[in-house]
C-alpha positions as CSV (number, residue, x, y, z in Angstrom):
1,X,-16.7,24.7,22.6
2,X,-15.7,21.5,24.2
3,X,-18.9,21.0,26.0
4,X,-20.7,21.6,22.7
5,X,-19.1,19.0,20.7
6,X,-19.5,16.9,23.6
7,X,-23.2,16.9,23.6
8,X,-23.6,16.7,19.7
9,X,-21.6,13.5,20.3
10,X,-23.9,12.1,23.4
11,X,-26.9,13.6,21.7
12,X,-26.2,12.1,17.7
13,X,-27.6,15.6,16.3
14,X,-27.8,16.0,12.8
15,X,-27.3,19.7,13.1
16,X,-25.2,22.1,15.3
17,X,-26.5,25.8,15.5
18,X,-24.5,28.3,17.2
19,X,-25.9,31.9,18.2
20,X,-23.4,34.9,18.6
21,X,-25.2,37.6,20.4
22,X,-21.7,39.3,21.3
23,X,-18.3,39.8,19.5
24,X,-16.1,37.4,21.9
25,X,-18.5,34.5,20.8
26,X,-17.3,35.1,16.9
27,X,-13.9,33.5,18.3
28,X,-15.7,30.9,19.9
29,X,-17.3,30.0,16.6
30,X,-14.1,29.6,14.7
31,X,-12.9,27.2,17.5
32,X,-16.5,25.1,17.6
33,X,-15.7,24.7,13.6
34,X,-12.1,23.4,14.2
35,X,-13.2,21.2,16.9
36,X,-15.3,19.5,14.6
37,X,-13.2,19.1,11.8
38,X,-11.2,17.3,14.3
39,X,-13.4,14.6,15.7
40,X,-14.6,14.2,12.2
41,X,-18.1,15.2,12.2
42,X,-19.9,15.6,9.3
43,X,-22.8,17.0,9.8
44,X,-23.8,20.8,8.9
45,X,-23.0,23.8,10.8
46,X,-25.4,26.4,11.2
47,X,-24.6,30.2,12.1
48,X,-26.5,33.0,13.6
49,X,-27.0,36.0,16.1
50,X,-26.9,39.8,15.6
51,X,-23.3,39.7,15.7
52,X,-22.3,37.2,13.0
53,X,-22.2,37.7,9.3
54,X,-22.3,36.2,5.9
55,X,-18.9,37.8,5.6
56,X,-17.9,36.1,8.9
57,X,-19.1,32.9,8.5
58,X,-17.7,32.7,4.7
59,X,-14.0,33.7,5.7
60,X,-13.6,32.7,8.9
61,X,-15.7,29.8,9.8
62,X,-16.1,27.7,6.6
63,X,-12.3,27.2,5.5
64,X,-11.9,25.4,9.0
65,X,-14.5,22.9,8.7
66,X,-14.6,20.4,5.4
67,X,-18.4,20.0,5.8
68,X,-21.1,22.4,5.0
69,X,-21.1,26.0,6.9
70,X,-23.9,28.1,6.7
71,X,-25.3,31.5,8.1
72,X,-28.8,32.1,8.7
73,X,-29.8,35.8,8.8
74,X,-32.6,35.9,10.3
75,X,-34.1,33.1,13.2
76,X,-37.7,32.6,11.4
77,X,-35.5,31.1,8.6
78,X,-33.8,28.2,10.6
79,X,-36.4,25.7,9.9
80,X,-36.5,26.1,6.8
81,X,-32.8,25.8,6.2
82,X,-32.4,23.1,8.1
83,X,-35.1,21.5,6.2
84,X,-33.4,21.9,3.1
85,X,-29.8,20.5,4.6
86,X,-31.3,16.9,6.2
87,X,-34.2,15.9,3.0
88,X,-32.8,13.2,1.1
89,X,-31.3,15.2,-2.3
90,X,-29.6,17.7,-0.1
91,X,-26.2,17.5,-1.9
92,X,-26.8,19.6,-4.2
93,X,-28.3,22.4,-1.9
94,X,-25.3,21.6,0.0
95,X,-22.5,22.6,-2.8
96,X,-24.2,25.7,-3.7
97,X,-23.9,27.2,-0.4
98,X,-20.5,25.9,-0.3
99,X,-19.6,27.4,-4.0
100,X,-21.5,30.5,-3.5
101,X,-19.2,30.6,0.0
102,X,-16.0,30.0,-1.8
103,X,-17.0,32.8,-4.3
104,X,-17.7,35.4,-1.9
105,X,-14.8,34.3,-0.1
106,X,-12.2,34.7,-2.9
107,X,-14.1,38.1,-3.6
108,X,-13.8,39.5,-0.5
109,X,-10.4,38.5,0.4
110,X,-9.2,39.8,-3.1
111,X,-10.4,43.3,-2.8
112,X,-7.9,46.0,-3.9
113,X,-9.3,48.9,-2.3
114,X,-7.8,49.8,0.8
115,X,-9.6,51.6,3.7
116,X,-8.0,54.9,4.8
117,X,-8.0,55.6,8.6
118,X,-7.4,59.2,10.7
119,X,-5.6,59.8,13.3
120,X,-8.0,60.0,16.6
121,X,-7.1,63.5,17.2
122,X,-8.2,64.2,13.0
123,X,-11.4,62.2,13.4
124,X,-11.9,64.9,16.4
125,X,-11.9,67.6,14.5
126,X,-14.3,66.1,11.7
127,X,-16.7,65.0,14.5
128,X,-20.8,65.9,14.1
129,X,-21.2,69.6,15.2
130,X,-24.5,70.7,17.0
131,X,-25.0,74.0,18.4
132,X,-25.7,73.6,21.5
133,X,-26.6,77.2,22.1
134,X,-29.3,77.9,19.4
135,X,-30.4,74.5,20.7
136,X,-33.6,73.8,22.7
137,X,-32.9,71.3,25.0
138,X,-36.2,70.5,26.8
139,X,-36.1,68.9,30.5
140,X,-38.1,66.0,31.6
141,X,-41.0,66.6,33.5
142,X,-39.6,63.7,35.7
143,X,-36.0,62.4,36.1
144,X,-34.7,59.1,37.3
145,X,-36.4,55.3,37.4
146,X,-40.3,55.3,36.0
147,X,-42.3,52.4,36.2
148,X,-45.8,51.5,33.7
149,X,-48.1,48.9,35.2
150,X,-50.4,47.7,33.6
151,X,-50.1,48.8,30.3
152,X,-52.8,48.4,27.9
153,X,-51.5,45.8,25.7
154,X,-53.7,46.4,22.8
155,X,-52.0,50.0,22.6
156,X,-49.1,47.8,21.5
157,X,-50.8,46.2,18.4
158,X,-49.9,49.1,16.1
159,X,-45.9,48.3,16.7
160,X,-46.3,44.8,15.3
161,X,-43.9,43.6,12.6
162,X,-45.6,40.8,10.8
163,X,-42.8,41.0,8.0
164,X,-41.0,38.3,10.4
165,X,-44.4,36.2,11.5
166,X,-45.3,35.5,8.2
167,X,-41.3,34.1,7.2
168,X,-41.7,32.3,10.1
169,X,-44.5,30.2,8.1
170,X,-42.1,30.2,5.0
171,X,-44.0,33.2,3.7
172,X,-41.3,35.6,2.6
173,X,-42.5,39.2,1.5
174,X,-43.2,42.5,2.9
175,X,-46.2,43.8,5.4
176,X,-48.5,44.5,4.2
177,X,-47.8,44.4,0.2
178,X,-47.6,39.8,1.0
179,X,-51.2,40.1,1.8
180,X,-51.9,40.8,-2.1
181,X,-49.2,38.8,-3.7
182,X,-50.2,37.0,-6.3
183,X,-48.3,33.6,-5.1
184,X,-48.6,33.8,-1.2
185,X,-51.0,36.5,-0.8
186,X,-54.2,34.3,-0.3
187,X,-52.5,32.1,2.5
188,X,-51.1,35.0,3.5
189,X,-54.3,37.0,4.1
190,X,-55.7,33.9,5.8
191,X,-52.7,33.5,8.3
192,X,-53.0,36.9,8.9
193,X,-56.5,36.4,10.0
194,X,-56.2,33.9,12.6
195,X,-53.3,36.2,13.8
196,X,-56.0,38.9,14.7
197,X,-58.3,36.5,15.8
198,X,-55.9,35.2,18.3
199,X,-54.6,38.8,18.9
200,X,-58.3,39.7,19.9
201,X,-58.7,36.7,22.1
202,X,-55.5,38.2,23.9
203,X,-57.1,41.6,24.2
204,X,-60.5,40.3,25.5
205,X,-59.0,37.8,27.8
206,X,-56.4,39.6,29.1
207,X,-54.0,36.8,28.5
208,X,-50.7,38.7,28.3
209,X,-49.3,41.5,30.6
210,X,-47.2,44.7,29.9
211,X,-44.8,46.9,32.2
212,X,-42.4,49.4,31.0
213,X,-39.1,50.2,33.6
214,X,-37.3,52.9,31.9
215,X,-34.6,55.4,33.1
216,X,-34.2,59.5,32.1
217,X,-30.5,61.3,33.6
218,X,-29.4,64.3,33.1
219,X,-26.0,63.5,30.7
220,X,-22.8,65.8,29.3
221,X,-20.2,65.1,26.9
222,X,-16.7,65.0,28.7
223,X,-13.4,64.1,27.1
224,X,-14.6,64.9,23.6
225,X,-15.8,61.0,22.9
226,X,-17.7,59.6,26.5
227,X,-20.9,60.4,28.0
228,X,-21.3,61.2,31.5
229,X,-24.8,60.2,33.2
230,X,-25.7,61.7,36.7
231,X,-27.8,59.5,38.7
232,X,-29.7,62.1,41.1
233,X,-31.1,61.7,44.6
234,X,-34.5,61.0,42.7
235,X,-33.2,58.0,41.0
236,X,-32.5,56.2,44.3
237,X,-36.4,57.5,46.1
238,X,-37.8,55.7,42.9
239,X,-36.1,52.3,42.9
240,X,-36.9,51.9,46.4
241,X,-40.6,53.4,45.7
242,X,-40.4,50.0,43.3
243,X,-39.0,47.4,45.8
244,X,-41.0,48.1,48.1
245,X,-44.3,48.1,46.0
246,X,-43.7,44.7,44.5
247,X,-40.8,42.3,45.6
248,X,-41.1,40.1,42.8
249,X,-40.6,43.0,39.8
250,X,-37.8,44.4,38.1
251,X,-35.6,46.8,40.6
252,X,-33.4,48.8,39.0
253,X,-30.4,49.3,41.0
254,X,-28.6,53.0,40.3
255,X,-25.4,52.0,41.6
256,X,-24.8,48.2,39.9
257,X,-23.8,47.5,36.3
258,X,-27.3,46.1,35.4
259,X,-27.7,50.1,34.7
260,X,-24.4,51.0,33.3
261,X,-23.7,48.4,31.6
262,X,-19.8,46.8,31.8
263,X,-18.6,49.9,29.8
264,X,-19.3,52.2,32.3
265,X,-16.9,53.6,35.2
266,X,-18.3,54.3,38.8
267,X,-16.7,57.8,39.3
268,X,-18.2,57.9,42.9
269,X,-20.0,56.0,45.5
270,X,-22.1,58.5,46.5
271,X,-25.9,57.6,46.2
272,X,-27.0,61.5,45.7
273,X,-24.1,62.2,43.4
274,X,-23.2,59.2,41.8
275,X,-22.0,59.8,37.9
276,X,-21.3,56.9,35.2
277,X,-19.0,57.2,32.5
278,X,-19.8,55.6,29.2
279,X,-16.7,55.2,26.7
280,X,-17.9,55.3,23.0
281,X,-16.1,55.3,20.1
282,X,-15.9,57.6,17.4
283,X,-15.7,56.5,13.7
284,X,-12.4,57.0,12.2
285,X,-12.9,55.9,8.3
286,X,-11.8,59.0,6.7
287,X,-14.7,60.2,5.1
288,X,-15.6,62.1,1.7
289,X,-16.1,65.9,2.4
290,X,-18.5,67.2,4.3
291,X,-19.3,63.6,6.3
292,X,-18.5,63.8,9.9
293,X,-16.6,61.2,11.9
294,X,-19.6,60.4,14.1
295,X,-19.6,59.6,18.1
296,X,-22.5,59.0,20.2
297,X,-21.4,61.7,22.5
298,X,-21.7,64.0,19.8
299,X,-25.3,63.9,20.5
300,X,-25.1,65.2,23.8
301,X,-24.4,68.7,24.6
């Protein structure tokens, strides 16, 4: 936080954007906001990241800070809001978001309705049943690291969004229903047009690139609510297959936490035998009947 107000000091900005990606940078966020409201600044405060909220930023973020706090949803939207927070008549834009803040605030801080928890051991025996033995469970032709060069990326074309291109243009409507609107839909159609044309160009030219480094492990449920994912012999032949082919790509290393991410345990050190524990959570809401208390493991036999 301190090196952040720092810079928006040096730097005279006329707007500081903060981007929570993970739930330790919401804490961060409420200090950034005090900080400010302690040197004085008064310029806006914009929110955003797949972690934050409207709810987050409404409660926890605006009350600290005397100037105007607000969250942005969704990144193709940021120009536009910050467009609308520096023109000239902005004061008024301003004291909606702030009324519309202290509304939702008052709202959601005054609800009566308490949420009923279970105990974890209850939640257990409400988790999501599969049976496992009337269940086909169909084995990878190939385990471990796999590696796509060279991917054709017009096969990719089809798994556009365009919903977000066109807001990003301060088009706002849904693919492809925006390209017949009767407001937008005739800019809309001719955007979309010089998309393709560009997207052909890409094709033709082969401007652009695509690989694929995915992983498949055999995995059980252990301990009713964690996942445990073996990492065979195979897995280790492949990543060095990978190194060695190309220095300068993506190698996936079995036995580091780029794979198992920082909630997974190393249970051994052996290379042919090695096994990762991932601890998830299971939902503990007491639900209406007949609505499980879900865990991912429950997924896995």
């Amino acid at each position: 936080p301190e090196r952040i107000i720092e810079t928006a000091i040096k730097e005279k900005v006329d707007v500081i954007g903060l981007s929570g990606l993970i739930t330790p940078s919401l804490d961060e966020m409420v200090y950034v906001s005090q900080a400010m409201e302690e040197k004085g600044f008064e310029i806006p405060l914009m929110i955003g990241g797949a972690t934050t909220s409207r709810a987050h930023s409404a409660v926890k973020i605006a009350p600290n800070y005397s100037n105007t706090v607000v969250h942005v949803n969704d990144a193709s939207r940021a120009v536009t809001v910050v467009g609308n927070l520096l023109q000239r008549n902005s004061r008024v834009y301003k004291e909606q978001i702030r009324e519309e803040y202290e509304k939702f605030r008052e709202q959601f801080l005054g609800r009566s309705k308490q949420k009923e928890y279970l105990s974890l051991e209850e939640a257990r025996k409400n988790k999501f049943k599969i049976n496992w033995d009337k269940t086909e469970i169909v084995k990878p032709n190939q385990l471990g690291i796999q590696v796509f060069e060279d991917i054709d990326v017009s096969a990719l074309e089809r798994y556009i969004d365009w919903t977000p291109f066109f807001r990003s243009w301060d088009l706002h409507g849904k693919y492809p229903e925006i390209l017949t609107d009767k407001v937008v839909g005739n800019q809309a159609s001719e955007l979309f047009n010089d998309a393709q044309n560009l997207l052909q160009k890409v094709f033709k030219e082969n401007l652009l690139k695509a690989k694929a480094v995915f992983g498949l492990f055999p995995a059980n449920t252990v301990n009713e609510d964690d996942i445990e994912v073996k990492a065979e012999e195979c897995c280790f032949e492949r990543c060095q297959e990978v190194s060695h082919k190309d220095p300068d790509s993506i190698q996936p290393d079995i036995s580091s936490a780029s794979l198992s991410t920082r909630h997974a345990k190393l249970d051994s050190a052996s290379q042919e035998n090695t096994k990762h524990q991932f601890i998830t959570l299971r939902q503990q809401l007491k639900k209406r009947d007949g609505i499980p208390n879900f865990a991912l493991a429950d997924f896995i036999a």
